[in-house]
C-alpha positions in Angstrom: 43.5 118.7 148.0 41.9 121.1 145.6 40.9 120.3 142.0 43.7 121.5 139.8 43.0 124.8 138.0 43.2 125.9 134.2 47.2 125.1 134.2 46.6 121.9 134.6 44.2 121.9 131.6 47.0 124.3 129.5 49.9 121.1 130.9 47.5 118.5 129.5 46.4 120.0 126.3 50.5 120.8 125.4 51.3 117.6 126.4 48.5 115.4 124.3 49.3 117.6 121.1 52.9 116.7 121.1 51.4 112.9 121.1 53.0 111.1 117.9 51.2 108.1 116.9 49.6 107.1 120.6 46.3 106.7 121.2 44.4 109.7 122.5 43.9 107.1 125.6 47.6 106.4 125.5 48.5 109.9 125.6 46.0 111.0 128.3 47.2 108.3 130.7 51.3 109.4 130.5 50.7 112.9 130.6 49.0 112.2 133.8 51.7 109.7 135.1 53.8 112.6 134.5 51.7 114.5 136.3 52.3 113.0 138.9 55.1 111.4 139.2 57.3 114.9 138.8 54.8 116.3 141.7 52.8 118.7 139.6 49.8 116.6 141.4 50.5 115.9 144.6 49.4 113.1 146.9 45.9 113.9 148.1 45.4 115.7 145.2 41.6 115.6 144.0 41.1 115.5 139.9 37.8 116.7 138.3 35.2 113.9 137.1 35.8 112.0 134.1 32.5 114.2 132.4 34.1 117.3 133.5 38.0 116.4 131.8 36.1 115.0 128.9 34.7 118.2 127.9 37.4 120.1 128.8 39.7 118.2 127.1 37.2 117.4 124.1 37.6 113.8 124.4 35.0 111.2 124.9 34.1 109.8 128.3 34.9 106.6 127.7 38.9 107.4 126.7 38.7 109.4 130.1 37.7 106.7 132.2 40.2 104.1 130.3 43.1 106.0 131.4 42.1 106.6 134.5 41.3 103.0 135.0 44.5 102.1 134.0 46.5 104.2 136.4 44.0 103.1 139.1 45.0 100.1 138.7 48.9 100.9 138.8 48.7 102.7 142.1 48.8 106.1 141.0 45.0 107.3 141.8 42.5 106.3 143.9 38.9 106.0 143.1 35.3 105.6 145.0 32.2 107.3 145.7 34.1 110.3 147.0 36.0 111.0 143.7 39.1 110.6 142.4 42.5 111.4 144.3 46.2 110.8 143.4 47.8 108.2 145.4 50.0 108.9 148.7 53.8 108.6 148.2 53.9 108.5 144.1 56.4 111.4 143.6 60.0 111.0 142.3 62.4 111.2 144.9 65.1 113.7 144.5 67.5 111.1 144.4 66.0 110.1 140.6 68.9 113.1 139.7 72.0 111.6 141.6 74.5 110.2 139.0 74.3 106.3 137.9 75.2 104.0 140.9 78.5 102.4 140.1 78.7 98.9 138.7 80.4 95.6 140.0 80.3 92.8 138.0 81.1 89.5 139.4 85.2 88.7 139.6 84.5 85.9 137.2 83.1 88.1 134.7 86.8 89.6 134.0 88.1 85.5 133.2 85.5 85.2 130.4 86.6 85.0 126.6 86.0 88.1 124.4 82.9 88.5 122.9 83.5 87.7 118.9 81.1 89.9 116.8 78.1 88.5 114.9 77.6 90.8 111.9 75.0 90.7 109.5 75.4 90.4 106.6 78.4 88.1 107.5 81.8 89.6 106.3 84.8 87.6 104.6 86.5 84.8 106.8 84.3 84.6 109.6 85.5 81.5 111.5 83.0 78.8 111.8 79.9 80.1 109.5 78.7 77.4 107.2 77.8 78.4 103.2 74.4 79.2 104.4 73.1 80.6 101.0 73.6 76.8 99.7 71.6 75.4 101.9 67.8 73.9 100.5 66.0 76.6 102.0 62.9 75.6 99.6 63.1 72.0 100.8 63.2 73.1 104.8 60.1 75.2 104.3 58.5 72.0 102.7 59.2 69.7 105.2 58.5 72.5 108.1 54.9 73.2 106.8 54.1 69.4 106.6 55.3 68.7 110.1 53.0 72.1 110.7 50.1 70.3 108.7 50.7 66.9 110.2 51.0 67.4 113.6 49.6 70.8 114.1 48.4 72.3 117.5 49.8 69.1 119.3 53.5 70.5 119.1 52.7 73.6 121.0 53.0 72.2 124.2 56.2 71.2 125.9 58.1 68.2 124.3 60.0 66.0 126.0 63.3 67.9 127.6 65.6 65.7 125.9 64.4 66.6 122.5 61.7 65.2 120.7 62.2 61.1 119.8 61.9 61.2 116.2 64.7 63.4 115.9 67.2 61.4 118.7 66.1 58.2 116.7 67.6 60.0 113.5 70.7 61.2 115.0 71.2 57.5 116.2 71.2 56.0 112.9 73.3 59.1 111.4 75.6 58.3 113.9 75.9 54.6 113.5 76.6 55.1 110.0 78.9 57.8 109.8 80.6 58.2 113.0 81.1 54.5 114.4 79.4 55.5 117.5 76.5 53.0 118.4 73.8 54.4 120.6 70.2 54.7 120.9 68.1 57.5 121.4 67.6 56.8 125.2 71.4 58.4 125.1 71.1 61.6 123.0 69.7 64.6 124.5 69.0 67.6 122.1 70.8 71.2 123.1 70.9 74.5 121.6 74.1 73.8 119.9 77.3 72.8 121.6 77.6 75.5 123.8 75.1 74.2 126.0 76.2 70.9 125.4 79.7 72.0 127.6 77.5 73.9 129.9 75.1 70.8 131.0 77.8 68.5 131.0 79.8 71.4 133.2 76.7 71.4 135.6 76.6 67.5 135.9 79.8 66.6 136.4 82.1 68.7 138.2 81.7 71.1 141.0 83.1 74.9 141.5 86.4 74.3 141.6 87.1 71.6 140.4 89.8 71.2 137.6 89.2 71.5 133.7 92.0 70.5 131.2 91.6 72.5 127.7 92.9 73.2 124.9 95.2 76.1 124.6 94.5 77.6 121.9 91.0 76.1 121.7 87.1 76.6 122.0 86.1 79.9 123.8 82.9 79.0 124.5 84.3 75.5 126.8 85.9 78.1 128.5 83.2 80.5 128.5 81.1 77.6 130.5 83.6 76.6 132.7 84.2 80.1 134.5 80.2 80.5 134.5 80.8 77.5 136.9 83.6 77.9 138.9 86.3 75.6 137.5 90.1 76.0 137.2 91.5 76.1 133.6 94.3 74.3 133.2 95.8 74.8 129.4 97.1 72.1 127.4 99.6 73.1 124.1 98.1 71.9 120.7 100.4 70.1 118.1 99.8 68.2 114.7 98.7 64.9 116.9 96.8 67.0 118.9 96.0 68.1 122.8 99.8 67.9 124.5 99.3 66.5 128.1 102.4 64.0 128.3 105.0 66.5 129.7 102.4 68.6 132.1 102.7 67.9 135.7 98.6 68.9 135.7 96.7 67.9 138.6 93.8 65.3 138.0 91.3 66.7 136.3 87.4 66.5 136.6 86.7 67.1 132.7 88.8 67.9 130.0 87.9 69.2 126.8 88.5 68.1 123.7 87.7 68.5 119.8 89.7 65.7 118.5 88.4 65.0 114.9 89.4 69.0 114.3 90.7 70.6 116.6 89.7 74.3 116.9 91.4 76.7 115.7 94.9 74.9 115.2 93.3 72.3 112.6 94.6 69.3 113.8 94.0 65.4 114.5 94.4 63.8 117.6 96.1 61.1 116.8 94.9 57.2 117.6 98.1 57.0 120.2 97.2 60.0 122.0 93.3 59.1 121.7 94.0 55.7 123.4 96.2 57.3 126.5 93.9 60.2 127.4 91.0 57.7 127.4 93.4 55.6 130.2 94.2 58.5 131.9 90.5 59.6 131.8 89.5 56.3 133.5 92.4 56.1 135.7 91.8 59.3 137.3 88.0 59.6 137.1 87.3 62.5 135.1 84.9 62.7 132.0 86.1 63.6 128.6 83.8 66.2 126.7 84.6 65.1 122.9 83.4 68.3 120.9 83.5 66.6 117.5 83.8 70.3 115.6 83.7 70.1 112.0 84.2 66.3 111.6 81.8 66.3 108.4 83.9 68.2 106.4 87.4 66.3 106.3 89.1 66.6 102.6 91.8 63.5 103.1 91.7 60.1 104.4 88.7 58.4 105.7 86.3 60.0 108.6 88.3 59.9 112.1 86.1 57.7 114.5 84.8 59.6 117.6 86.5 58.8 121.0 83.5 57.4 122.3 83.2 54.3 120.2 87.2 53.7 120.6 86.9 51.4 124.2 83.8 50.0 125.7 82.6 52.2 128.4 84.4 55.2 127.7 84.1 57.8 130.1 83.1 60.3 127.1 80.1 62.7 126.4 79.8 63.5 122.4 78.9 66.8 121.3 77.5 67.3 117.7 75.5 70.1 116.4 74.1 71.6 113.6 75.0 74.8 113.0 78.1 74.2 111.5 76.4 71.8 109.4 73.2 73.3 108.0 72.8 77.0 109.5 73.8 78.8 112.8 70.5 80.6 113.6 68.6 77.0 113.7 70.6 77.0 117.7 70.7 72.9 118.2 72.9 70.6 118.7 73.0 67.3 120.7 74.8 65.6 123.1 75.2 61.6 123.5 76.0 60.0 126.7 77.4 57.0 127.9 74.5 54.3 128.9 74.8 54.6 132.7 75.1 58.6 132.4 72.2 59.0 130.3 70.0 56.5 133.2 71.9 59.1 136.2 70.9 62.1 134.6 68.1 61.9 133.2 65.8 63.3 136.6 68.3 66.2 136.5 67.6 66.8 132.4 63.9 66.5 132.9 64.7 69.8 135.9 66.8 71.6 133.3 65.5 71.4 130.0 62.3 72.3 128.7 62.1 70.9 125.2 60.9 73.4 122.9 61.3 74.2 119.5 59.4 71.1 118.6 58.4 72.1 114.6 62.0 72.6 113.7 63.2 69.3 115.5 60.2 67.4 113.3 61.3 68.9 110.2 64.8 68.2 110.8 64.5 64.4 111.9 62.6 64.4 108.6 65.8 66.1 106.8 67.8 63.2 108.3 65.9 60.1 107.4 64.9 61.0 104.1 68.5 61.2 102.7 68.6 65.0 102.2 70.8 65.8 105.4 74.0 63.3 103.7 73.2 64.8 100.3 73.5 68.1 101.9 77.6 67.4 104.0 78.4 65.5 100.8 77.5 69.0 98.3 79.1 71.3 101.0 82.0 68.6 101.5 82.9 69.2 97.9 82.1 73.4 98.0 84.4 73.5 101.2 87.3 71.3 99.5 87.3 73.6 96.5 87.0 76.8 98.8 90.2 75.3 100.8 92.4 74.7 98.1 91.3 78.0 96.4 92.6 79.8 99.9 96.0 77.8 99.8 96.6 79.3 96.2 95.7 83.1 97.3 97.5 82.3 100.3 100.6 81.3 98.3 100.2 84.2 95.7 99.4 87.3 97.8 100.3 87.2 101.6 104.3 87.9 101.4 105.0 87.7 105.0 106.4 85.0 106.5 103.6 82.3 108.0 102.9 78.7 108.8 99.6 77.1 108.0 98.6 75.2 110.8 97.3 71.5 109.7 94.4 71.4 107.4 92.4 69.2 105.5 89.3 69.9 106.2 86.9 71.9 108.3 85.4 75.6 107.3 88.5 77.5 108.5 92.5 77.5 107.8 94.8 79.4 110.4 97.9 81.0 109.4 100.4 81.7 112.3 102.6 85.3 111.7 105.4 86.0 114.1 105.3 89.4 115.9 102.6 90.8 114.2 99.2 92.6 116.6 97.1 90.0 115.4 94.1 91.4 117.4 94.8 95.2 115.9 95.0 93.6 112.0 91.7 92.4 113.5 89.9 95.3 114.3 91.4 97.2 111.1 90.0 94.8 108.8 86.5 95.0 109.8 86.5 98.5 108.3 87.2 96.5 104.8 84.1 94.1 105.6 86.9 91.2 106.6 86.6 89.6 109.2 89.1 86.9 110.3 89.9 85.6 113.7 93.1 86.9 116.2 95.1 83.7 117.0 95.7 84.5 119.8 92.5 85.2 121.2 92.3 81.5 121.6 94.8 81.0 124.4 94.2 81.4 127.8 97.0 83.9 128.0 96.4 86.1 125.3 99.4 88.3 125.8 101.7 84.9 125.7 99.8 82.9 123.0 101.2 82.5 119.4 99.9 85.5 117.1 98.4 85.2 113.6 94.7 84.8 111.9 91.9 82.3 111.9 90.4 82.3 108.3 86.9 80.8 107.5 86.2 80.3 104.2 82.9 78.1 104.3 80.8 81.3 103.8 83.5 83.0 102.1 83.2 82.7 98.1 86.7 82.2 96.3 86.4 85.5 94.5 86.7 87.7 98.0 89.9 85.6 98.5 93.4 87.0 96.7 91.9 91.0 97.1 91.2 90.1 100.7 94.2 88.4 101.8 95.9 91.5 99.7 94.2 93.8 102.1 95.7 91.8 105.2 98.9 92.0 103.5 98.7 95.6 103.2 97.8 95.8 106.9 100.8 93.5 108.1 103.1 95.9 105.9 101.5 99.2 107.5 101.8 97.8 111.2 105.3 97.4 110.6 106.3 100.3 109.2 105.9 99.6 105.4 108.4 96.8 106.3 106.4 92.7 105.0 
């Protein structure tokens, strides 16, 4: 237990002049951690006084005593009248040197979708990524900062965990006029986009496994959710009407997932036929339809498809909206509507799993809503989208030579070409090395290996100039993976 000797000093002094940009206190305090921690001060070990290491050190006291303090207070030393002593038992064990422990993940870890990258700045045909730079930036801040100046320090508390009532009043009457689907705000409960949408309604209604019908191709975050909880995927084929259920011998399901105004990523419409049976089947066996009504705004042909839930009275349907899509992906919310008797059931177990929270930005947008600007907004990108979709058809037409099949159409942010016996997920990966980055088809199925190939194309955040030289680029790529052969 001796006071250390000038080495120690010498260990200190090399260590604090190799500090960067700490604080002298900052520095003193890990170079005594370090100290003792790798055993150069063992346990028992008495230090000098904090006058005695000032002057050595040619510090002031009162830095001294702050880093002692502080690792006092961690456990490393021990002070009273006595002195000051390094802690019993502080060392590294020699077993801090063994190799990394090896790492099991869960079994259900291996079942979940792959992770689709997130770049920033966002390259060419990102599936699903709105035309952010049009959005009223200018406008937002202005109706931010008066919710800010309004309301003030009262919306830095919790809200109420279904979102905050000015903004489910909104979506109510945005719904009633453009969707058909009459509710009140008593039904809507606000999410961090759709995503959580699938996963609360996943937590509600089903249990581990249970049995989920989804699309196939479809949605990867649905599935995402449903092997967080436990549930058996049961895939059903996509055609131009549609989910294709009629010739499956499925057993009953507890939810099935749908995105029936647009189906993602095959583009199509459910039809009213196939709408009408599923919500029979639905009620008949007992299960809850999750209607994800993905990119419903944006349809180029026709009138706006109704939503499922206003079709029957009491359908056995939860509504999924969100905003991303619509105004920008980073603002993370989105809503769900429930049925009447759902919302009443649930709304104990929402006030146990929500928080509410991000009150200022729910303010501002209820106020983008009511005051006309959030209509002005789909109807200006409604047009941009229209023009960007027809402008893809042409480069399409003009520049990719091999043989491919457009999938449906018409609206939404994305058009996906199907290519026979091409790598889809390899033309992938190569063509993020051009900044391009489209979608593999097949990364939608639930069999990847056994799912049609070919390439998801976004073109909401996509300007038409970046088209004909990128779709040249995939061209080149389809000719290069097949031996200079289109």
């Amino acid at each position: 237990m001796n006071i250390p000797g000038d080495e120690f000093y010498t260990l200190l002094a090399a260590a604090l002049n190799h500090r960067g940009e700490e604080t002298l206190q900052r520095a003193l305090y890990l170079a005594l951690r370090e100290a003792i921690l790798c055993g150069r001060l063992l346990s028992g070990c008495r230090l000098s006084g904090s006058r005695v290491l000032a002057q050595q050190l040619n510090f002031s006291r009162n830095t001294v005593n702050a880093a002692l303090e502080q690792l006092t207070l961690e456990g490393y030393l021990l002070r009273n009248r006595q002195g000051t002593r390094v802690a019993q038992r502080v060392q590294r064990h020699a077993a801090e040197k063994a190799p990394e422990p090896a790492v099991t993940l869960a079994k259900r870890v291996s079942q979940l979708p792959a992770p689709v990258p997130r770049n920033t700045p966002v390259p060419a045909f990102t599936p699903g990524m709105p035309a952010i730079n049009y959005f009223p930036l200018p406008l937002w801040r202005r109706l931010y900062d008066r919710v800010l100046r309004e309301e003030g320090s009262a919306l830095l508390g919790y809200g109420d965990p279904a979102g905050e009532p000015s903004l489910r009043v909104a979506i109510a009457r945005h719904l009633a006029l453009s969707r058909g689907i009459d509710c009140d705000a008593s039904q809507i409960v606000i999410t961090e986009g759709a995503l959580e949408g699938v996963n609360l309604c996943t937590m509600l209604l089903s249990e581990p496994g249970d049995i989920a019908w989804v699309e196939d191709p479809g949605y990867a975050g649905a599935k995402s959710a449903f092997v967080k909880y436990g549930l058996t995927m049961v895939g059903m084929p996509v055609d131009d009407e549609g989910m294709r259920w009629e010739e499956k011998n499925a057993a009953s399901p507890s939810l099935i997932f749908t995105s029936p105004s647009h189906q993602f990523p095959h583009g199509s419409v459910l039809s009213a036929r196939r709408r009408l049976a599923l919500l029979a089947l639905a009620q008949q066996r007992k299960a809850w339809i999750i209607e994800d009504d993905y990119d419903s705004e944006f349809r180029y042909v026709g009138e706006p498809v109704p939503a499922m839930l206003g079709m029957i009275k009491n359908a056995p349907v939860v509504y999924l909206g969100t905003f991303s899509k619509t105004l920008f992906p980073s603002l993370r919310m989105g809503f769900m509507v429930l049925p009447p008797a759902l919302a009443k059931a649930t709304r104990p177990a929402i006030g146990a799993l929500l928080r509410g929270g991000h009150r200022a930005e729910q303010r501002a947008l209820a106020l983008f809503i009511e005051e006309g600007h959030y209509a002005r907004h789909l109807a200006a990108m409604r047009r941009l989208y229209r023009k960007r979709y027809r402008q893809l058809r042409e480069a399409l037409s003009a520049e990719l030579h091999v043989a491919h099949r457009v999938l449906a159409g018409e609206g939404g942010m994305h058009l996906t070409i199907a290519i026979d016996g091409i790598d889809d997920r390899a033309i992938v990966e190569q063509a993020r090395a051009f900044q391009l980055a489209p979608a593999a088809l097949s990364g939608y199925y639930l069999d990847t290996k056994q799912g049609q190939t070919g390439l998801v194309l976004g073109y909401g955040n996509t300007s038409a100039s970046q088209f004909a030289p990128g779709i040249r680029r995939i061209q080149a790529l389809i000719t290069q993976q097949r031996g200079g052969k289109a």
